[in-house]
C-alpha positions in Angstrom: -42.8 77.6 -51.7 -40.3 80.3 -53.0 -38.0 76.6 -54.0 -41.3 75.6 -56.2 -41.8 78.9 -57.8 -38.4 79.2 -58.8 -38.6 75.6 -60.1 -41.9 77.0 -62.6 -40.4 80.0 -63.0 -37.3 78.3 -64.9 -39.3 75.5 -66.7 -41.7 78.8 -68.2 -38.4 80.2 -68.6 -36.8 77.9 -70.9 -39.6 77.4 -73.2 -40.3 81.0 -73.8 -36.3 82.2 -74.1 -36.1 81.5 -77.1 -38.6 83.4 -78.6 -38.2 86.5 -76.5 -34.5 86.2 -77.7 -35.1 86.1 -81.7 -37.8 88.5 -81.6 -35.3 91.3 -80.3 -33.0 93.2 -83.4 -29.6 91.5 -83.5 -28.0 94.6 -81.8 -30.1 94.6 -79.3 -29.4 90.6 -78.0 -26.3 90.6 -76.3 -27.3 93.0 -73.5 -30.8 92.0 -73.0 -29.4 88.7 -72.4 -26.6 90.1 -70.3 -28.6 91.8 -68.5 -31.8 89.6 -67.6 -29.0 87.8 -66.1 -28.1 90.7 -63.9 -24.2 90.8 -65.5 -24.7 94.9 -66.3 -21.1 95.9 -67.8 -20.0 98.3 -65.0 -20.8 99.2 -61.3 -22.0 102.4 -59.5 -18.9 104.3 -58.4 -17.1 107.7 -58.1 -13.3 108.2 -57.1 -13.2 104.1 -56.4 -15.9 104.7 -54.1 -19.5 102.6 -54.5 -22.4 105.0 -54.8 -26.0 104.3 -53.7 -28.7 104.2 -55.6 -32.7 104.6 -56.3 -33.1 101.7 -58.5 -36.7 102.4 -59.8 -38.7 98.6 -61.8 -41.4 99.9 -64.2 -42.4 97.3 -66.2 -43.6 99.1 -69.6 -44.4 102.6 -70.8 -47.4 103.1 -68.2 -45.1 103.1 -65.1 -42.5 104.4 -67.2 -44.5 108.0 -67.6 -45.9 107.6 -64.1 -42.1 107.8 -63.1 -41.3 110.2 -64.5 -42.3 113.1 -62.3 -40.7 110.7 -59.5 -37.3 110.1 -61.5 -36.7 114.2 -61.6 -37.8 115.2 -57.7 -35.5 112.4 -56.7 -32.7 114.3 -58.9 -33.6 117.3 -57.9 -33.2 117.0 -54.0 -30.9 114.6 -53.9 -28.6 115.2 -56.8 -25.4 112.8 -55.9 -28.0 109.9 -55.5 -27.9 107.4 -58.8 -31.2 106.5 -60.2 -31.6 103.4 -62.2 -34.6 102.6 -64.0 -35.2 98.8 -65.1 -38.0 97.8 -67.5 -39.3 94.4 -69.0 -40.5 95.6 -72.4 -38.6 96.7 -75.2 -41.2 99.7 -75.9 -40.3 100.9 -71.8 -37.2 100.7 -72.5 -37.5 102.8 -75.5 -39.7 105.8 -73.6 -37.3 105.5 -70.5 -34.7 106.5 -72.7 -36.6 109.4 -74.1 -38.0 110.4 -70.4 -35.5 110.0 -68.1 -31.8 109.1 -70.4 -30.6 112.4 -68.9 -31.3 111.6 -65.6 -31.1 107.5 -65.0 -29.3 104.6 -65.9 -31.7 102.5 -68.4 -31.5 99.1 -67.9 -33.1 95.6 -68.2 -35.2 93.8 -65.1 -33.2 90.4 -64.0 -35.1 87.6 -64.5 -36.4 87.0 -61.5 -34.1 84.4 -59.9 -32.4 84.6 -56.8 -29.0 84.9 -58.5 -29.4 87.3 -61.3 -31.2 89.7 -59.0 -27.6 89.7 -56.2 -25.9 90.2 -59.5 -27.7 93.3 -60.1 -28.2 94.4 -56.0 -24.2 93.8 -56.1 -23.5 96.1 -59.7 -25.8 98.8 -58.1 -25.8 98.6 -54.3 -29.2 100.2 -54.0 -30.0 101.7 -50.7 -34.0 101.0 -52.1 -36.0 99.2 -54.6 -39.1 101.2 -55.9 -41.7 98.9 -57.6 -44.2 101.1 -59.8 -47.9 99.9 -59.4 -48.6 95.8 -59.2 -45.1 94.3 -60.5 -44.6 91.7 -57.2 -41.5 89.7 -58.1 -41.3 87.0 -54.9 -37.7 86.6 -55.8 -36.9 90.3 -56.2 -38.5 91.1 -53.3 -36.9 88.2 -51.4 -33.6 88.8 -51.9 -33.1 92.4 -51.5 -35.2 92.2 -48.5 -32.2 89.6 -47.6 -30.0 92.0 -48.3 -31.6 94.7 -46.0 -32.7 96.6 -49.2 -35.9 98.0 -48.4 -38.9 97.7 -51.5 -41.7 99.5 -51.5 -44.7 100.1 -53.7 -45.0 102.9 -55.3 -47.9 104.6 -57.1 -49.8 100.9 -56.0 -53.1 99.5 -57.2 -54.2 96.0 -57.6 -57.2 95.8 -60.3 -59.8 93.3 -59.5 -58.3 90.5 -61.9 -55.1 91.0 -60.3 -56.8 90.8 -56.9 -58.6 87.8 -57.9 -55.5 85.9 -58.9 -53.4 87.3 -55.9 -56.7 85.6 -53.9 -56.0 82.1 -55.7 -52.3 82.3 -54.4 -53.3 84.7 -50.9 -50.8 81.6 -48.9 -47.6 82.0 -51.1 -48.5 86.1 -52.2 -48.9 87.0 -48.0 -44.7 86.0 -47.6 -44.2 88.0 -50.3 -45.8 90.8 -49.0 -44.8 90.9 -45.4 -40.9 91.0 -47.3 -42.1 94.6 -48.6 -41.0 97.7 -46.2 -44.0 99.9 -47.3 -47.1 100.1 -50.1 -47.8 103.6 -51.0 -51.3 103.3 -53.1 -52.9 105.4 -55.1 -56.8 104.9 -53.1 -58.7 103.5 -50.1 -60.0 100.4 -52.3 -56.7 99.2 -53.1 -55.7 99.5 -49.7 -58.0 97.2 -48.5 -57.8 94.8 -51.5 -53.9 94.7 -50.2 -54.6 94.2 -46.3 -57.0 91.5 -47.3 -54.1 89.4 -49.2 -52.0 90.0 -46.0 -50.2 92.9 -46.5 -49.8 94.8 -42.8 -52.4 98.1 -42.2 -49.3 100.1 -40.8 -46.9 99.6 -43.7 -50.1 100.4 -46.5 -50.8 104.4 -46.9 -52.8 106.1 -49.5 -51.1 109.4 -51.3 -52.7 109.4 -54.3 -51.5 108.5 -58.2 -48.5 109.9 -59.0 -50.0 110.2 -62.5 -52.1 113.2 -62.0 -48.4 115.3 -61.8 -47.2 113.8 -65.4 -48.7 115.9 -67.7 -48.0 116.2 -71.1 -44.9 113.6 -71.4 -43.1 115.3 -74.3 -43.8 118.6 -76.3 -46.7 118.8 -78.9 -45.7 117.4 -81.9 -45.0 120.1 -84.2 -46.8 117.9 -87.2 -50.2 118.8 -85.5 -50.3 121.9 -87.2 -51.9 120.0 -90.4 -55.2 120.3 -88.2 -55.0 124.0 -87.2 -58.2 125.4 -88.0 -57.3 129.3 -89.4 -54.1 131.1 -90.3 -51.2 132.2 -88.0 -50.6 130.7 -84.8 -53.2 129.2 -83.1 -53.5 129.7 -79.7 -51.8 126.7 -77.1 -54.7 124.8 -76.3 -54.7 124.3 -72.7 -54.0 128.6 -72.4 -57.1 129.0 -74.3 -59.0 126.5 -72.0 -57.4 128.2 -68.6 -59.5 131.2 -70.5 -62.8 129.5 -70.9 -61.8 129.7 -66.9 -62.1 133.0 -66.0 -64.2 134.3 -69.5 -66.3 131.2 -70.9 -65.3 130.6 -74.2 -61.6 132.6 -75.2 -62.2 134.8 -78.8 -60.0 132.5 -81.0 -62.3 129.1 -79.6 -65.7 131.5 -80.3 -64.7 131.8 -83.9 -64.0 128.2 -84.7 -67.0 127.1 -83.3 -68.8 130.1 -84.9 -67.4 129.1 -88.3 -65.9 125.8 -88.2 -67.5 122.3 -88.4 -64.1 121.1 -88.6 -63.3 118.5 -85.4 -60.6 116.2 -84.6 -61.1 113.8 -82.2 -58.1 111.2 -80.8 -58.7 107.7 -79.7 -56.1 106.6 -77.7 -53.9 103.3 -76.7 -56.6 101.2 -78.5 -56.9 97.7 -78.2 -58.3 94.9 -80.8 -61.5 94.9 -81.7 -61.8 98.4 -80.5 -60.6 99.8 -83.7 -63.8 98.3 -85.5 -66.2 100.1 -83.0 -64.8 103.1 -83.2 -64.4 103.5 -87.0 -67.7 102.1 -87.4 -68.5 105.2 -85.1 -66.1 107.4 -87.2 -67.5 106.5 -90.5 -71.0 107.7 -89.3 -69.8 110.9 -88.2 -68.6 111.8 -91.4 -72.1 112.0 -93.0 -72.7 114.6 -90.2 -69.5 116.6 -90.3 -67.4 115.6 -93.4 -64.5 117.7 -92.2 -63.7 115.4 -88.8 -60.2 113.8 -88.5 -59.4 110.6 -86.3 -56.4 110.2 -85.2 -56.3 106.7 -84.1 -53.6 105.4 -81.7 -53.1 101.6 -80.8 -52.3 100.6 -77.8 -49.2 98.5 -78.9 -46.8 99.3 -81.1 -47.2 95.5 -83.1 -50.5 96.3 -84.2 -50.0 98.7 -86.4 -49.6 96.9 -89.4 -52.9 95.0 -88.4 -54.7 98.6 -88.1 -53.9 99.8 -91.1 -54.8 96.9 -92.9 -58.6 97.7 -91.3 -58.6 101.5 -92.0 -57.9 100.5 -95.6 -60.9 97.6 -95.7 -63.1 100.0 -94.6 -62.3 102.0 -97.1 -61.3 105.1 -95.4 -58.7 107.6 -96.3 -56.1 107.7 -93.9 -52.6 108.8 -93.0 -49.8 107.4 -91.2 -48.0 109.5 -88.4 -44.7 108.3 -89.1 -45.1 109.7 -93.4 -46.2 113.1 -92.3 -43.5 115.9 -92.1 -45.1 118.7 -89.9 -45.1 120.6 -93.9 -48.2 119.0 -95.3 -51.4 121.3 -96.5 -54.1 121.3 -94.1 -55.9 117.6 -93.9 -59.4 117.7 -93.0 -62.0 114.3 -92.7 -59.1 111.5 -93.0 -57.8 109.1 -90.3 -54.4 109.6 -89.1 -53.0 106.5 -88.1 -50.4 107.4 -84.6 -47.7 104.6 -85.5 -45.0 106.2 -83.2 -44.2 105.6 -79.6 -44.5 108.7 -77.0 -46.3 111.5 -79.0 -50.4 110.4 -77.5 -50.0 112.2 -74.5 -49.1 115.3 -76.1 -51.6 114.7 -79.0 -54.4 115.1 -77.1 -53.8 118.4 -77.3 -54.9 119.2 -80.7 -58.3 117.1 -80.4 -61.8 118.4 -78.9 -63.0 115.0 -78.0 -61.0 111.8 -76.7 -61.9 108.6 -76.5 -60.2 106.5 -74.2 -59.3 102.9 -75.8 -59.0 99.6 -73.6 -62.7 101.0 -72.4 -65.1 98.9 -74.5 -63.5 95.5 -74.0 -62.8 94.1 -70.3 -59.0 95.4 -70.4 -60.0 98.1 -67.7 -59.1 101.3 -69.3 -56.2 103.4 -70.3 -54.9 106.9 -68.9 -58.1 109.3 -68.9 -55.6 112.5 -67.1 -53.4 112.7 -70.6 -56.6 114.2 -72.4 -57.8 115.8 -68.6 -54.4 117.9 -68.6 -55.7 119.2 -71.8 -58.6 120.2 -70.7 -60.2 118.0 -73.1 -63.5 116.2 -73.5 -63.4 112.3 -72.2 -65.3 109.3 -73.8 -64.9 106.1 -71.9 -66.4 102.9 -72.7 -68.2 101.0 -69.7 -64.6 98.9 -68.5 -62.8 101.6 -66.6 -61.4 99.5 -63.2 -58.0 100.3 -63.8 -58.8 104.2 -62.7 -61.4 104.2 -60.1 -61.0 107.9 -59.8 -63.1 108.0 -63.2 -66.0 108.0 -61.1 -65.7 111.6 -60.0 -65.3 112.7 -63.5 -68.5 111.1 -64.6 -69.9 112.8 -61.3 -68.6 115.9 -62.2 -69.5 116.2 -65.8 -66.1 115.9 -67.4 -66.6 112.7 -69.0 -69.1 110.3 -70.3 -69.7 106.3 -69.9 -70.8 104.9 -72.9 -71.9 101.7 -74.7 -70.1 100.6 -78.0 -73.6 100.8 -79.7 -74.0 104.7 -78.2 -70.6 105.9 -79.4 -71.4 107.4 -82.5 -74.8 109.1 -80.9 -72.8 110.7 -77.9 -70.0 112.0 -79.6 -72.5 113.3 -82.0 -74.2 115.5 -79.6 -71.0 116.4 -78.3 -69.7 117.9 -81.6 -73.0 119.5 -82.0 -72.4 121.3 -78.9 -69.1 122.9 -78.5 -69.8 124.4 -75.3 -70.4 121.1 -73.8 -67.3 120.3 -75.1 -65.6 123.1 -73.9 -67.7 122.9 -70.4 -66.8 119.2 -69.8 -63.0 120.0 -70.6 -62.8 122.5 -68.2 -64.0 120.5 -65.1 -61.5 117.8 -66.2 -58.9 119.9 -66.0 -60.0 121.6 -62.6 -60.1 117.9 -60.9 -57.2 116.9 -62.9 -55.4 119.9 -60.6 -57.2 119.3 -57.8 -55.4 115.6 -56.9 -51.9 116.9 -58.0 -49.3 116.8 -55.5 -49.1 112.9 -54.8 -45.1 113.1 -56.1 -44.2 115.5 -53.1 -46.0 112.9 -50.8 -43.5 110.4 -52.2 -40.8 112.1 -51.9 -41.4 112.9 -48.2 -41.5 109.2 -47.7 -38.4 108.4 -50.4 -36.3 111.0 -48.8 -36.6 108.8 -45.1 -34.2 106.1 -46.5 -32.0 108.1 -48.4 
C-alpha cells in the first residue's frame, strides 16, 4: 500500500510542481525546492559533534501559533536541545519566522517521499518528530519510525470531514497510525474518533489544546490608536476587563459607554462569501450607530485584492491596514481592511465585539480564544466543529451562535448593551484561563524522550 501511495503521491506530484514552483518570488525558489527535497545546506552540530533535535511539522499559521507556547518551554528547559520547525505554506513560513526565528531553525516540510524525508532525518538527527494537530504523512511517519525516531501527535484533533475521509481509507490510515509512538489530543471526542480508525487506547491521551496558553501572538499594533475613543492613553484593554472582575465596569469603560456610541467590531480570518454577509450586516449597523468601524480580516492573505474590490462595490469607505501609519486622526464608521499577516490576534484587542469568520459557511470555524484572551465579546456563525470546546462558551454566556440572516439583529442588541458586552467578555476570558496549562502537560510528556 505505502508502494501505491507513493506511486499517487509522485503522479499528483509532477502535475502540480510546476505551479507551486512559479507561484513562489524568484528568491525564494532555490531553497523551497532544495528543501522539499530534504537537501537543507548544513547539519546540526557543535565542536564536530551531531546535536539532537525537536524537529516540530506545522503545516500553516494555525499550528504555527499553537507552537509557539511549545517552541519556547522546550527552550526553556532544555536549552542545548535544537528545535526545528518545518512548514508547507509560504504564509507559516512567514509567521514561524516572526514567532519562533530566535528560537528554531525555519525550514521547509520534505515532500513526503521516503528519500527526501532520510535526507532531512539524516541533516537533523532528531531524537523526535512532533506533528501539530491532523498533518499524517504515511511516509514521514514511516520512515522515521524506521529510523527509531519516535512521532507523536501533538495538540491532535481530527474534524468530522477529516474523520470521514480517514474512514474511506480506515485499512491503509490504521498502518499509519500504529507507526505513531503517542497522540496527545486536545478532547475525549477526538480520542475516540482516533481509536476508532485504529489508533491504540494506550498510546491516545487527552491534555487539552495547547492553544488556550498562546495568547496574544505579537504586541498590539501600535496603529490601533486611530480608534481610541478619548484623549491620553487609554487604558490596556484586557487590565480594564480584569477590572470589570473585581468592580463591574472599570471608570475609563463607564465613560465610553456613558458618552460614546462609537464601536469597533473585528471579523476575523474570513472566508469567501463571508465578507458579503457580514458587510451586508455592517452596512445596517451604520444606520443605527454611524460611528462603528469594521475591521475586516481575511482568512488568506490572496484574497485581499478580491476583498477590497467588494468593500468598494458596496460602496463603503474603507482603509487598508497596510496604508495606515499608527499617525492618522481618529477614524470613526469606515472599514479597515487587515491586509497584513500576524497582527489579528493582537487586534482583537481594540474591538468590543468579534465575529469569528470560517463560521457561516461549512469550513468549521476559526480561533474563538484570540478574542477570549481579550476578554472580548464572541459571534460565531452555526459551523463551529473545528473547536468543540465552543460549546461551553455558548453555555456559559460568553458567546453567541448565530444565523447569517440574525447577524445584524444580534450584534445590534449587543452594541445596545455594553454591559452585555462587557458581561459576556468577562466569562470568556475566565474559561479561557480556566483550560490553560495544556503546554506543561506536553512538556511532561516531551521531556520523557529527551
Amino acid at each position: 500500500m505505502y508502494l501505491a501511495y507513493s506511486i499517487l503521491y509522485l503522479i499528483a506530484l509532477l502535475f502540480l510542481f510546476p505551479f507551486e514552483y512559479l507561484k513562489r518570488p524568484k528568491e525564494l525558489r532555490k531553497r523551497w525546492i532544495r528543501e522539499r527535497f530534504g537537501l537543507y545546506k548544513t547539519t546540526l552540530q557543535h565542536s564536530n559533534t551531531p546535536v539532537s533535535s525537536v524537529w516540530i511539522h506545522a503545516v500553516s499559521v494555525g499550528e504555527v501559533i499553537a507552537a509557539v507556547p511549545l517552541i519556547k518551554k522546550i527552550k526553556e528547559r532544555h536549552p542545548a536541545t535544537e528545535v526545528i520547525v518545518s512548514t508547507v505554506t509560504d504564509t507559516g513560513q512567514k509567521i514561524a519566522r516572526e514567532k519562533a526565528g530566535d528560537t528554531a531553525r525555519i525550514i521547509y516540510m520534505p515532500f513526503d517521499l521516503p528519500l527526501s524525508i532520510k535526507n532531512a532525518a539524516n541533516r537533523f538527527n532528531p531524537s523526535i518528530f512532533i506533528i501539530m494537530e491532523t498533518e499524517l504523512w504515511p511516509n514521514a511517519i514511516r520512515t522515521l519510525n524506521k529510523l527509531n525516531v519516535p512521532v507523536l501527535l501533538m495538540n491532535g484533533r481530527i474534524s468530522e470531514k477529516s474523520f470521514i475521509g480517514y474512514k474511506g481509507i480506515r485499512f491503509f490510515i490504521k498502518n499509519t497510525l500504529r507507526d505513531m509512538s503517542l497522540f496527545c489530543v486536545q478532547n475525549e471526542l477526538y480520542a475516540d474518533r482516533l481509536k476508532a480508525l485504529g489508533a491504540k487506547p494506550e498510546k491516545v491521551r487527552v491534555i487539552g489544546s495547547l492553544k488556550f496558553d498562546t495568547g496574544h501572538s505579537s504586541p498590539v499594533p501600535e496603529w490601533t490608536k486611530i480608534f481610541r475613543r478619548q484623549k491620553g492613553t487609554v487604558p490596556d484593554l484586557r487590565t480594564e476587563q480584569s477590572e470589570v472582575v473585581e468592580s463591574g465596569l472599570s471608570p475609563n469603560r463607564q465613560q465610553i459607554i456613558d458618552n460614546n456610541k462609537e464601536f469597533v467590531i473585528v471579523a476575523g480570518s474570513t472566508h469567501r462569501t463571508e465578507e458579503d454577509i457580514i458587510l451586508d450586516a455592517y452596512i445596517k449597523l451604520k444606520k443605527d450607530f454611524p460611528e462603528t468601524n469594521l475591521i475586516i480580516a481575511p482568512r488568506h492573505p490572496e484574497r485581499f485584492k478580491e476583498v477590497e474590490e467588494l468593500i468598494k462595490k458596496k460602496e463603503l469607505e474603507y482603509i487598508k491596514r497596510s496604508d495606515v501609519t499608527g499617525h492618522e486622526s481618529r477614524v470613526t464608521g469606515v472599514v479597515i481592511l487587515l491586509d497584513v499577516i500576524g497582527e489579528l490576534s493582537s487586534v482583537y484587542s481594540a474591538c468590543d465585539v468579534a465575529i469569528m469568520g470560517g463560521s457561516f459557511i461549512e469550513h468549521g470555524g476559526q480561533n474563538p480564544l484570540e478574542p477570549a484572551y481579550w476578554g472580548k465579546a464572541i459571534v460565531c456563525g452555526p459551523h463551529m466543529e473545528n473547536f468543540p470546546f465552543i460549546d461551553d462558551f455558548y453555555r456559559g454566556g460568553g458567546a453567541l451562535k448565530v444565523n447569517a440572516e440574525n447577524l445584524y439583529q444580534t450584534v445590534k442588541e449587543l452594541l445596545n448593551s455594553q454591559e452585555k458586552i462587557l458581561s459576556m467578555g468577562k466569562i470568556a476570558k475566565e474559561l479561557y484561563e480556566k483550560n490553560a496549562g495544556a503546554t506543561d502537560r506536553a512538556m511532561e510528556i516531551i521531556g520523557k524522550y529527551l
